[in-house]
PyMOL CGO cylinders between C-alpha atoms (Angstrom):
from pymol import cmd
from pymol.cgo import CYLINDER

trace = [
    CYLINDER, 79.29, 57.64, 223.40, 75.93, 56.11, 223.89, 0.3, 1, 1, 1, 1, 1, 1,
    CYLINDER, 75.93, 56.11, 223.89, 72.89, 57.01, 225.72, 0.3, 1, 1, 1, 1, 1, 1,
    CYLINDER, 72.89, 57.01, 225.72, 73.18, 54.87, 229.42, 0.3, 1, 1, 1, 1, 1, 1,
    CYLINDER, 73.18, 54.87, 229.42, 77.19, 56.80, 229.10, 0.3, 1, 1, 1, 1, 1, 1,
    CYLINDER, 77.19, 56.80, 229.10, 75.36, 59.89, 228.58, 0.3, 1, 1, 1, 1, 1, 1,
    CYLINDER, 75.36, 59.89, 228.58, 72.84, 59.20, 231.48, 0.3, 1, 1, 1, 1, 1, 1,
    CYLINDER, 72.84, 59.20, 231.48, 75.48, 58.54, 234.05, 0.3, 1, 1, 1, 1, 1, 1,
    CYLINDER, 75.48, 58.54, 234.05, 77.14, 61.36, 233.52, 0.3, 1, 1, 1, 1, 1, 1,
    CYLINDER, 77.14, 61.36, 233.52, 74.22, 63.41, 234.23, 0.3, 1, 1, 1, 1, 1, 1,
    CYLINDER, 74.22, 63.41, 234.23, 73.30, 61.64, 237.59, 0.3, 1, 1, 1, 1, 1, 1,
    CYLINDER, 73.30, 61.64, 237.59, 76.77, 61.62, 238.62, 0.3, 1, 1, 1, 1, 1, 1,
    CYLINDER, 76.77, 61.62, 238.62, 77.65, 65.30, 238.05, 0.3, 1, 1, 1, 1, 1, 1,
    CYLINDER, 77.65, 65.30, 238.05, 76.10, 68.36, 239.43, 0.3, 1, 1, 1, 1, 1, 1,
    CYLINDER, 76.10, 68.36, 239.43, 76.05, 70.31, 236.64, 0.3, 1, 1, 1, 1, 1, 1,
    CYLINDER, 76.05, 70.31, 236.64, 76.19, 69.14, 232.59, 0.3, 1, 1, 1, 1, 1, 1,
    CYLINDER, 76.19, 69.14, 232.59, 76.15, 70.66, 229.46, 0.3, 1, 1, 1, 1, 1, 1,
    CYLINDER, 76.15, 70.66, 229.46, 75.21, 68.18, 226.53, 0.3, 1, 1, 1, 1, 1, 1,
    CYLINDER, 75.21, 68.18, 226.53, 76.21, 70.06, 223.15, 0.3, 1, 1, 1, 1, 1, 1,
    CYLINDER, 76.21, 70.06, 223.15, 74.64, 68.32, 219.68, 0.3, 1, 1, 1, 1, 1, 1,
    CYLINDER, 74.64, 68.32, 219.68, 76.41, 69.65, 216.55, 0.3, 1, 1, 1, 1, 1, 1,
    CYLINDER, 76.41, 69.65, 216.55, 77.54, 68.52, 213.20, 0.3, 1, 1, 1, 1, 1, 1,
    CYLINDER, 77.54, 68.52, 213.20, 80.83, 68.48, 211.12, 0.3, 1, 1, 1, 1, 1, 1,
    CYLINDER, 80.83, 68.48, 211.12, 79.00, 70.25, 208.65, 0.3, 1, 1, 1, 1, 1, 1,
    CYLINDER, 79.00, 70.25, 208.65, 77.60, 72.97, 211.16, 0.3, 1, 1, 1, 1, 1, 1,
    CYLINDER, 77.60, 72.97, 211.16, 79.61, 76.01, 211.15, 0.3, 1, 1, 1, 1, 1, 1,
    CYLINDER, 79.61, 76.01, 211.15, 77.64, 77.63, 213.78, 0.3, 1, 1, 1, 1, 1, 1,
    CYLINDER, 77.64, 77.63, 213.78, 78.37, 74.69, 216.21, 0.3, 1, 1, 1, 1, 1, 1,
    CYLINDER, 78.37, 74.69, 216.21, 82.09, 75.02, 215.68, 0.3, 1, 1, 1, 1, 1, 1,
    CYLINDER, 82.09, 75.02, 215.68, 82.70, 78.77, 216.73, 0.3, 1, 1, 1, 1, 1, 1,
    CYLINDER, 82.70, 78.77, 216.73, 80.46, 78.53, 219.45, 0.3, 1, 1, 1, 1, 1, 1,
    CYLINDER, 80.46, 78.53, 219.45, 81.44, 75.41, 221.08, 0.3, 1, 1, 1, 1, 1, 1,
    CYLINDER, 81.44, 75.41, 221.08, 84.60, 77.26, 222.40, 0.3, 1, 1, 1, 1, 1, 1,
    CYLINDER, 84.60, 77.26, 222.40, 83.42, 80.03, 223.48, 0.3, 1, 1, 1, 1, 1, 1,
    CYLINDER, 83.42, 80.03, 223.48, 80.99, 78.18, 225.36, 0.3, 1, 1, 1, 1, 1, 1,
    CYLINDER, 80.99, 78.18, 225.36, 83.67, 75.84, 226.44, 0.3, 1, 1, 1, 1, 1, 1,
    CYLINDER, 83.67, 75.84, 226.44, 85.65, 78.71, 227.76, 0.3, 1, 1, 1, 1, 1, 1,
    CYLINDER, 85.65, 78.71, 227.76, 82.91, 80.63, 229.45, 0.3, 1, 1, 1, 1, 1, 1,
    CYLINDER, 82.91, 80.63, 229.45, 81.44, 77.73, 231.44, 0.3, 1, 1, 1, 1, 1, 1,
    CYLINDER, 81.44, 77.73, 231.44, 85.73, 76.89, 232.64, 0.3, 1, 1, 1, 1, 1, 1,
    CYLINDER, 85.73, 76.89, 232.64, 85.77, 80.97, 233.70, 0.3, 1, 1, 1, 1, 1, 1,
    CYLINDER, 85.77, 80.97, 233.70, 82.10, 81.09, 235.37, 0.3, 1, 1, 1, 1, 1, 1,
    CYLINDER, 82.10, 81.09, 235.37, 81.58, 77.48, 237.01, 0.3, 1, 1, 1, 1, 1, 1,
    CYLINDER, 81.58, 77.48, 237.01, 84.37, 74.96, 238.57, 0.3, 1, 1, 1, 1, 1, 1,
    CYLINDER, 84.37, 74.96, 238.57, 81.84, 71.87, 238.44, 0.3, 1, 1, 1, 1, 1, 1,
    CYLINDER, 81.84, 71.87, 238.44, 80.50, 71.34, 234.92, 0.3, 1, 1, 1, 1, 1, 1,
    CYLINDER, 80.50, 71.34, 234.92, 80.97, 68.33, 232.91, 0.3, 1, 1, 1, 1, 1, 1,
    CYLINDER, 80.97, 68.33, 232.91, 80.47, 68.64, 229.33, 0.3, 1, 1, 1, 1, 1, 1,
    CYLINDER, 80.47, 68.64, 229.33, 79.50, 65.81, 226.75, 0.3, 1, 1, 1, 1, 1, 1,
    CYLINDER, 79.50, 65.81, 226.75, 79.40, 66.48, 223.07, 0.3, 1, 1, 1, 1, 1, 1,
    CYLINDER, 79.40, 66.48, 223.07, 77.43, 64.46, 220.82, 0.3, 1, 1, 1, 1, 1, 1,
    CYLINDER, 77.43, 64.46, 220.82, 77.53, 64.43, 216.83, 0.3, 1, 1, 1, 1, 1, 1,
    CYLINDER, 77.53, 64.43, 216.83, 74.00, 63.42, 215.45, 0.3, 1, 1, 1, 1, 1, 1,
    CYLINDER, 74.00, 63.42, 215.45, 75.39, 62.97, 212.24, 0.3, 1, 1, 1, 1, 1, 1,
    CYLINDER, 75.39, 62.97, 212.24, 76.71, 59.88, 213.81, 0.3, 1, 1, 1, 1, 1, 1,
    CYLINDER, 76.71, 59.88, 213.81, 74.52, 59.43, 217.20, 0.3, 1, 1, 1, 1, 1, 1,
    CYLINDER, 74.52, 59.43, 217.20, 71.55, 60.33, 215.59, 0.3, 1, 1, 1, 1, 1, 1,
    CYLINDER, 71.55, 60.33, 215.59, 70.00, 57.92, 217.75, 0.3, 1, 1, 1, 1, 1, 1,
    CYLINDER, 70.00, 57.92, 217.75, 70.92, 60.03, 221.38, 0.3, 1, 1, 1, 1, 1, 1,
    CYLINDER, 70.92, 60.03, 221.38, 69.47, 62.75, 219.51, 0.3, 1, 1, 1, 1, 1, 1,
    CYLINDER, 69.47, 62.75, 219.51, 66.14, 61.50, 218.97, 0.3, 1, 1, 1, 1, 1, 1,
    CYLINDER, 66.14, 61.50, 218.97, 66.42, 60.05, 222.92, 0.3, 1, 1, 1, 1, 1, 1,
    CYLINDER, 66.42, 60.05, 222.92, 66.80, 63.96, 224.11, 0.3, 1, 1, 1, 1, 1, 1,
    CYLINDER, 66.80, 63.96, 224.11, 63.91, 65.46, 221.36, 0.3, 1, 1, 1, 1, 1, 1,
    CYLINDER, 63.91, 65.46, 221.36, 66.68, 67.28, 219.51, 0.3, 1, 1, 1, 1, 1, 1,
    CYLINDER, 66.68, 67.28, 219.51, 66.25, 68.18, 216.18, 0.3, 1, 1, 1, 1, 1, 1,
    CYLINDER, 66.25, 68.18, 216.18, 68.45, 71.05, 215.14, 0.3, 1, 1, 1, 1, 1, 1,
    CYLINDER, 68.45, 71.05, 215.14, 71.73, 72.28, 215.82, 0.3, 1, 1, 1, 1, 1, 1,
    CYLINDER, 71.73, 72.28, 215.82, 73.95, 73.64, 217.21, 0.3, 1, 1, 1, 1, 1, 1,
    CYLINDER, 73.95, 73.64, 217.21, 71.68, 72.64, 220.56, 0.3, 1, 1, 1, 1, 1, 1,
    CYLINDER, 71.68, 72.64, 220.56, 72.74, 73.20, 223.82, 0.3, 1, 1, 1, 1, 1, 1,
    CYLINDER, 72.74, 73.20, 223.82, 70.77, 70.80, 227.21, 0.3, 1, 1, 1, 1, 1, 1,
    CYLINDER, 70.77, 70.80, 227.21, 71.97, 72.00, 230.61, 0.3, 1, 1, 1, 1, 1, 1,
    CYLINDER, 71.97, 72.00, 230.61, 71.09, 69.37, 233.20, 0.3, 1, 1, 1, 1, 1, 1,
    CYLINDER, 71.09, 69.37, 233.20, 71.64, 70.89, 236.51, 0.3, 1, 1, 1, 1, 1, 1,
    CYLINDER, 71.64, 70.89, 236.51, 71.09, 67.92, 239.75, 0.3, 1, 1, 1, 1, 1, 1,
    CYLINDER, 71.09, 67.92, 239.75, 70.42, 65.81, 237.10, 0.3, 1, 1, 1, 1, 1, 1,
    CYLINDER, 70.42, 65.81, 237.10, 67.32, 67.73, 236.53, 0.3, 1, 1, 1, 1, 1, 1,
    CYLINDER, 67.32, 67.73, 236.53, 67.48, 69.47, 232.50, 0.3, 1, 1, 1, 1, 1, 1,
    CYLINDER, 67.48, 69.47, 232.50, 67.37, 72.78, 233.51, 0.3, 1, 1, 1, 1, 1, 1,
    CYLINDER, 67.37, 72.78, 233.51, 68.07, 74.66, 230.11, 0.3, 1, 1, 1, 1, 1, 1,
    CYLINDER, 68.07, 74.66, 230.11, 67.33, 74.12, 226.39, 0.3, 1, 1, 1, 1, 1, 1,
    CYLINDER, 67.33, 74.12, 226.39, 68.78, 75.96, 223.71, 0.3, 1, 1, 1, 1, 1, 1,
    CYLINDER, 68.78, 75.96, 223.71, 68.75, 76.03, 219.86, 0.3, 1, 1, 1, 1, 1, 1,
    CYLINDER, 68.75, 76.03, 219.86, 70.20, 77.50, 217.17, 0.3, 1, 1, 1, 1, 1, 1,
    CYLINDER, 70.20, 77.50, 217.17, 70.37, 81.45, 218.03, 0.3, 1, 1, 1, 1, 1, 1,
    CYLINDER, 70.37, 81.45, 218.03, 72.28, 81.58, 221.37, 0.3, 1, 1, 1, 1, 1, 1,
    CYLINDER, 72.28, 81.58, 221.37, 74.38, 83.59, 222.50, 0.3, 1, 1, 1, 1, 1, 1,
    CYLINDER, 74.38, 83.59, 222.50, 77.34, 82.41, 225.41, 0.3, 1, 1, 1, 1, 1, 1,
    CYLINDER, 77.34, 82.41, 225.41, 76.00, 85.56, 227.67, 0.3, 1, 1, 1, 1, 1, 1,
    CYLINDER, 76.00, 85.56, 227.67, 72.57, 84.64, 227.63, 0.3, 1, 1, 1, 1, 1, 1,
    CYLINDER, 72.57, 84.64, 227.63, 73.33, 81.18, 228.41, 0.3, 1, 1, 1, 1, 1, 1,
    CYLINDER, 73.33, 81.18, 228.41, 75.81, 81.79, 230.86, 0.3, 1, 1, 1, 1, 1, 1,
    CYLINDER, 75.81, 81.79, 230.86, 73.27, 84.66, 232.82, 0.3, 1, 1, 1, 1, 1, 1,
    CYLINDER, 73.27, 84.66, 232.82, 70.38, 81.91, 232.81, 0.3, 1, 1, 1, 1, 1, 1,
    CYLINDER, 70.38, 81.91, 232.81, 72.19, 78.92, 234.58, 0.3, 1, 1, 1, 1, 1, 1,
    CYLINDER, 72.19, 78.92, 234.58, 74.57, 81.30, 236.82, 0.3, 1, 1, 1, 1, 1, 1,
    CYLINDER, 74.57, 81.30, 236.82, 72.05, 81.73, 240.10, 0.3, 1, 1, 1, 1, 1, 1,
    CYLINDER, 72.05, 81.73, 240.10, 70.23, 78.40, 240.24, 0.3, 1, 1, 1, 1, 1, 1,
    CYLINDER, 70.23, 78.40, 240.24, 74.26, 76.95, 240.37, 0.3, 1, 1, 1, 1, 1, 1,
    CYLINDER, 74.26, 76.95, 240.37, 75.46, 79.47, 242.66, 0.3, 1, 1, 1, 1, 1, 1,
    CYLINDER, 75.46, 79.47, 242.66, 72.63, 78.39, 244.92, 0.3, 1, 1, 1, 1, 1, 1,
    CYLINDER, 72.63, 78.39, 244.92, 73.45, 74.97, 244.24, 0.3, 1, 1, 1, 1, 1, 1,
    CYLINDER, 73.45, 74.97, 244.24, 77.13, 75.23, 244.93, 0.3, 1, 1, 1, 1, 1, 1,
    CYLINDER, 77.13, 75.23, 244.93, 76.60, 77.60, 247.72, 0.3, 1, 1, 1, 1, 1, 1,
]
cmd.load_cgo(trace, "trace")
């Protein structure tokens, strides 16, 4: 995984979640999949790219991310949605559901 990979992706794909964690983050394990799970129930287009900064440290200093678990949602290639640390799936979920249904619509 490197940045330009990363990049493409996001121009290529209407809707993207980047997710930065850590093996040692706890917090980014149990949410991941329930994030994972919500976005597959809510939303048929959305790509998802992981990231580990404990070894891509490098894409995280590219997207101003500094502590985890963080969550980017680019929507039309556009970042749309940052979150950090204290998330919850329904919050997320609520805040990108209308600008994609408009987009998909």
């Amino acid at each position: 995984m490197n940045i330009d990979t990363i990049e493409k992706t996001i121009q290529e794909n209407l809707a993207v979640m980047v997710y930065f964690s850590a093996p040692t983050c706890n917090v980014c394990h149990a949410l991941k999949p329930k994030l994972l799970e919500a976005l597959e129930t809510n939303f048929k287009e959305f790509e998802v790219v992981s990231v580990d900064i404990s070894t891509d440290a490098e894409i995280a200093v590219h997207y101003n991310v500094y502590a985890i678990p963080t969550v980017l949602i680019f929507l039309d290639a556009k970042e749309f949605l940052r979150k950090s640390r204290h998330m919850s799936v329904d919050e997320v979920i609520k805040e990108i559901k209308r600008p994609y249904d408009i987009m998909t619509s």
